[in-house]
Wavefront OBJ file of the C-alpha trace (Angstrom):
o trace
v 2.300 39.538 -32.808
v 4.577 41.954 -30.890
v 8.366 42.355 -31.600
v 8.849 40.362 -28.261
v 6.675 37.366 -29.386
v 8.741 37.273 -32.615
v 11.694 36.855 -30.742
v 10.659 34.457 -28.729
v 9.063 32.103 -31.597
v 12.315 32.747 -33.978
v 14.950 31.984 -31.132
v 12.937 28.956 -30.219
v 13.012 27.240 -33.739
v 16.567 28.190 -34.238
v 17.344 26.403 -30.998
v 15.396 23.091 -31.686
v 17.535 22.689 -35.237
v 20.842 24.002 -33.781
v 19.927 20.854 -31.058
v 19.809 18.223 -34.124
v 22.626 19.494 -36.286
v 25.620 22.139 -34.917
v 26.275 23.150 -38.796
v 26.420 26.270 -39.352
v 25.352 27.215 -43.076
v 26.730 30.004 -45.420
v 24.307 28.588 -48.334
v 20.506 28.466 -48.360
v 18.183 26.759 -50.902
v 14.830 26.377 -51.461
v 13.646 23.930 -54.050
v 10.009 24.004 -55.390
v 7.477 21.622 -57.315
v 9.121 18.555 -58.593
v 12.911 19.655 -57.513
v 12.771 18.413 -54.040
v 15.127 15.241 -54.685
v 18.020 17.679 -55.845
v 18.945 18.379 -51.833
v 19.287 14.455 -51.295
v 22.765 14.583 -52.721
v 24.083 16.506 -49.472
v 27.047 15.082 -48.175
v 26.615 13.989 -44.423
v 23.201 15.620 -44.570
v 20.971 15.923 -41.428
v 17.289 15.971 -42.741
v 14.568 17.416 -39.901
v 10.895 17.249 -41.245
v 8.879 20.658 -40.849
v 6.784 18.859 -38.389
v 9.364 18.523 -36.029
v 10.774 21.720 -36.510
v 8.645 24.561 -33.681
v 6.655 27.297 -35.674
v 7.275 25.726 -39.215
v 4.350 25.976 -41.696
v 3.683 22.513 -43.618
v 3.271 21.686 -46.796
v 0.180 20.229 -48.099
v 0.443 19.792 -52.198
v 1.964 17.336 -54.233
v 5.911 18.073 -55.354
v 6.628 19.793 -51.551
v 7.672 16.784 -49.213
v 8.592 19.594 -46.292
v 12.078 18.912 -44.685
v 14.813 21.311 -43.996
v 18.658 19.565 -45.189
v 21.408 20.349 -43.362
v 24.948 19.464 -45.216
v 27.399 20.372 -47.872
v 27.285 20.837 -51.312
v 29.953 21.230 -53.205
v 31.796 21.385 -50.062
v 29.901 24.573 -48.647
v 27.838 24.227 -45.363
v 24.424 24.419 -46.623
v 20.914 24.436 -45.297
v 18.189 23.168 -48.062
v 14.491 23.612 -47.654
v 12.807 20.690 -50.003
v 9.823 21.992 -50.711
v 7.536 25.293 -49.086
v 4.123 26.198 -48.462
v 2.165 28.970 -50.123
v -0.837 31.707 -49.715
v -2.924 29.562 -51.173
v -2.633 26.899 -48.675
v -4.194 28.976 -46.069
v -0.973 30.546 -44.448
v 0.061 34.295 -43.992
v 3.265 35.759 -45.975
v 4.945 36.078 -42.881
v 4.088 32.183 -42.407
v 5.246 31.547 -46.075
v 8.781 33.381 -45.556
v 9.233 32.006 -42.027
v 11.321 29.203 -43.224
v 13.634 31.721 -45.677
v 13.904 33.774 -42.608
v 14.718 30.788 -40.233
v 17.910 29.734 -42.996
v 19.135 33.578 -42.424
v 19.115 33.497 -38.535
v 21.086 30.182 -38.865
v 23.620 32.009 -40.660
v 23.247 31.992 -44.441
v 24.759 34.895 -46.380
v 23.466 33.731 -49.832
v 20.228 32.164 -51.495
v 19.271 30.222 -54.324
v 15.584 29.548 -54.745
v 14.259 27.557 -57.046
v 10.254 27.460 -58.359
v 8.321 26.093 -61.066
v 6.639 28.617 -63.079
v 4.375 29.104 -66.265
v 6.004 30.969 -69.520
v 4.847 34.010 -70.562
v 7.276 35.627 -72.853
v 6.561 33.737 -76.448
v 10.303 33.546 -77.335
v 10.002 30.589 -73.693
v 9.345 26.607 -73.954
v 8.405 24.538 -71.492
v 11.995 22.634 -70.155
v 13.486 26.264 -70.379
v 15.469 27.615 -67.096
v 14.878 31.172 -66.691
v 17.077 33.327 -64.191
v 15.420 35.963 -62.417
v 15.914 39.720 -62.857
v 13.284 41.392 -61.020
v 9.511 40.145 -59.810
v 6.354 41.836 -59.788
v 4.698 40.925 -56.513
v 0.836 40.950 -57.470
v -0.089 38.541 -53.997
v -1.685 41.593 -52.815
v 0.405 41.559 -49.503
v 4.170 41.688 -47.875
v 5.825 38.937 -45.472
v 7.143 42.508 -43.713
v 3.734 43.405 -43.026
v 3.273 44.663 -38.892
v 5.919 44.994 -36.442
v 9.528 45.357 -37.983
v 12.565 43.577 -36.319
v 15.251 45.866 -36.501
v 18.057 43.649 -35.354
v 17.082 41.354 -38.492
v 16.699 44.288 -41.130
v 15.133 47.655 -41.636
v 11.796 48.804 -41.637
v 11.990 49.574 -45.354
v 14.394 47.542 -46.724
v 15.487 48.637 -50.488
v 14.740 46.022 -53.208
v 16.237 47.614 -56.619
v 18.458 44.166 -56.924
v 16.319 41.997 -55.363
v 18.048 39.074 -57.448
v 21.951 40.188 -57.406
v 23.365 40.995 -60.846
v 26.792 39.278 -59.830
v 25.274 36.208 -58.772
v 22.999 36.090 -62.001
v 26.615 36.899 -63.920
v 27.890 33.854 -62.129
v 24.879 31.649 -63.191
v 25.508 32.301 -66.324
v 29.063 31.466 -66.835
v 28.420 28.188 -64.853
v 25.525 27.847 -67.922
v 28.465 28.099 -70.391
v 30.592 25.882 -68.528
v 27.774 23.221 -67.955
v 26.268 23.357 -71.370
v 22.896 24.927 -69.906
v 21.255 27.573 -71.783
v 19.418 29.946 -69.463
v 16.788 32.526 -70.266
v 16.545 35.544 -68.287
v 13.195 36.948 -67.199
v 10.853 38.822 -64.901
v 8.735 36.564 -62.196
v 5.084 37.646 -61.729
v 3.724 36.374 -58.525
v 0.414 35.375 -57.698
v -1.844 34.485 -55.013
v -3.357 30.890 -56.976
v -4.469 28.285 -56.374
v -6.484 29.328 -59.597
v -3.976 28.777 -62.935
v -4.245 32.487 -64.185
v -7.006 33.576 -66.635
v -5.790 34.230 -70.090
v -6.731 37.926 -69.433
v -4.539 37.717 -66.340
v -1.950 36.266 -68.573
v -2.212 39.411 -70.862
v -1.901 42.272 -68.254
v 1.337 40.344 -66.376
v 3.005 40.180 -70.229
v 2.116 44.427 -70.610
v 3.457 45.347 -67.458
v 6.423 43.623 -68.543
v 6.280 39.774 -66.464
v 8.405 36.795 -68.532
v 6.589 33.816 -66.574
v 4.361 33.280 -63.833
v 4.257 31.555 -60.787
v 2.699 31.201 -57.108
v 5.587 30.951 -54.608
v 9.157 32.573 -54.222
v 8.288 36.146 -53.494
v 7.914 36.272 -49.858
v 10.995 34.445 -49.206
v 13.176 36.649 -51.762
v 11.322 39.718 -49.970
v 12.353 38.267 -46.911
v 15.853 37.422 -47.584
v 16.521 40.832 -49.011
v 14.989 42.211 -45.725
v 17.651 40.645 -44.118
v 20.449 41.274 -46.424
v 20.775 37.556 -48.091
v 22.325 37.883 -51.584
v 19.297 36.049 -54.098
v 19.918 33.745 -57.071
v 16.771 33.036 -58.276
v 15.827 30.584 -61.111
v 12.433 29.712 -62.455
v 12.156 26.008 -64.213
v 9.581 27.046 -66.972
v 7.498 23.620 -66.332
v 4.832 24.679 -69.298
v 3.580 28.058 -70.638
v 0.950 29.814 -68.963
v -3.225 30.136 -69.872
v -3.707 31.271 -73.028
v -0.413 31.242 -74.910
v -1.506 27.844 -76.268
v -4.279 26.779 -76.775
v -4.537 23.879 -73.615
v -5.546 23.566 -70.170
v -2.896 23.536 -67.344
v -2.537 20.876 -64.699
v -0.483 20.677 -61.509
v 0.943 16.932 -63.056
v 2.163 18.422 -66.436
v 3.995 21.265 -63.992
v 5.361 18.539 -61.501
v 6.055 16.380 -65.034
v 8.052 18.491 -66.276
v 10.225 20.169 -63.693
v 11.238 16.336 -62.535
v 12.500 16.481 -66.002
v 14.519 19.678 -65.498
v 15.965 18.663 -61.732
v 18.898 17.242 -63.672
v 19.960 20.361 -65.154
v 19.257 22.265 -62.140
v 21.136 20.296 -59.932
v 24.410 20.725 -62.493
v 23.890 24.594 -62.422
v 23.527 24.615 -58.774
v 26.453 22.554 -58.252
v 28.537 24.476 -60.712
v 27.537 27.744 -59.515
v 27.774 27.501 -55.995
v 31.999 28.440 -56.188
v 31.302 31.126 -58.156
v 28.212 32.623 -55.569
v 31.108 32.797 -52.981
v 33.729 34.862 -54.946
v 30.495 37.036 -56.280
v 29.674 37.702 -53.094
v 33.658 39.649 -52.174
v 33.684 41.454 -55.537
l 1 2 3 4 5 6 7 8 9 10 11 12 13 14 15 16 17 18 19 20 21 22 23 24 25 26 27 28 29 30 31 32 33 34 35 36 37 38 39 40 41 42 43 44 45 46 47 48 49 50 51 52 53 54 55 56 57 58 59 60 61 62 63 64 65 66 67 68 69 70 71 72 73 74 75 76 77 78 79 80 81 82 83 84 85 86 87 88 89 90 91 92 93 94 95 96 97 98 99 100 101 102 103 104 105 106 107 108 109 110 111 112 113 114 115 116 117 118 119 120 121 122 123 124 125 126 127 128 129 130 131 132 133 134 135 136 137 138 139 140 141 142 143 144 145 146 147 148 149 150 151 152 153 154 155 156 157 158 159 160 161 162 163 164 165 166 167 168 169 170 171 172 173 174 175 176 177 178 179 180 181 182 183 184 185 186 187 188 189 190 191 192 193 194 195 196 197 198 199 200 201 202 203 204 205 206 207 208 209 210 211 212 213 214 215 216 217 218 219 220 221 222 223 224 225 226 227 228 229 230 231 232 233 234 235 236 237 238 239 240 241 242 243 244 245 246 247 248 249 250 251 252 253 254 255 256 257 258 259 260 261 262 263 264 265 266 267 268 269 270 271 272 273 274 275 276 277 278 279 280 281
């Protein structure tokens, strides 16, 4: 697609939500498997299913009901996707981040994204919330892939703090304050649907990966692209092939991270005023 078609397309969806809701978000989330109910607690929230929404890639697994939530949170104009699509579904990167990049062209400065992932790291249990440090993007391709818009970022945007330091400093004062212990880890992302072999497993623990998952890259690449501040946090939903001995479902991962919403939901909330001063400093 040329720079002119991307224009076009991105201008177009921006349009058709700015029609059904005039907020204008500072705040972006996206909430994976399982955590999708956590953006119902909006206040005078505006929910637009994907379908409605022109250019919007749709969710087709369990765990990923596929509306964008327009409201406040804690008081802070916020845009929520509940739920996202992935690779595996059949879509492109760039159709996998188009949502992330959709919440920046509406106006968000900062974004919190939420997945479900497996644990690697042996020191992790399952119900564990891991903040995210760095990823290793093993999906074999980038959302920026072909013709760069310059207005929305560079052509080679830097990604040495993908996840911002100051915004995982914030989480984890909010963890203190809340009672939440938090882990802190490296995300290895992968194409799926396949759980990973426990060979797979082995190589993402020696080049250094703390859990696992199938989702959240693009979006962060994306966001970064376009200058968005990233809080990342992985619910570890059970621990990946081969680190016990037990085969892995897509239940026991949406099981478990309905368990966790709770205590993502109070670290989001309790974080979110701290994101905003992190982001003057």
């Amino acid at each position: 697609m040329t720079t002119t078609g991307m224009k076009v397309r991105t201008q177009e969806t921006v349009e058709s939500i700015q029609r059904r809701c005039r907020l204008k978000p500072c705040l972006g989330l996206i909430f994976g498997s399982g955590l999708a109910p956590i953006a119902e607690s909006f206040n005078d929230h505006v929910t637009i299913p994907f379908r409605d929404i022109p250019y919007f890639p749709i969710p087709t697994v369990p765990g990923h009901p596929g509306n964008l939530i327009l409201g406040r949170i804690g008081g802070v104009a916020a845009a929520a996707l509940q739920g996202r699509v992935h690779v595996y579904e059949g879509y492109s990167m760039e159709q996998v981040a188009y949502p992330a990049r959709i919440l920046g062209c509406l106006g968000i400065k900062q974004l919190i994204v939420t997945n479900a992932a497996g644990g690697i790291n042996s020191a992790f249990r399952p119900g564990d919330l891991m903040l995210i440090t760095d990823h290793i993007n093993l999906m074999g391709a980038n959302p920026l892939e072909g013709p760069n818009l310059d207005e929305l970022g560079p052509r080679f945007p830097d990604m040495s703090e993908a996840y911002h330091s100051r915004f995982r400093n914030a989480a984890l004062e909010a963890g203190r304050e809340t009672g939440i212990s938090l882990r802190q880890g490296i995300y290895a992302g992968l194409r799926g649907p396949s759980y990973e072999t426990p060979a797979e497993i082995r190589m993402c623990r020696t080049i250094g990966a703390d859990a696992a998952g199938m989702s959240s890259i693009p979006e962060v690449i994306v966001a970064n692209h376009m200058g968005i501040g990233v809080l990342g946090i992985s619910c570890i939903a059970n621990m990946a092939a081969g680190i016990l001995p037990r085969k892995l479902s897509h239940r026991e991962v949406l099981e478990c991270a309905a368990m966790m919403k709770d205590a993502v939901a109070s670290l989001i909330n309790a974080v979110i005023p701290k994101l905003l001063v992190a982001d003057h400093q």
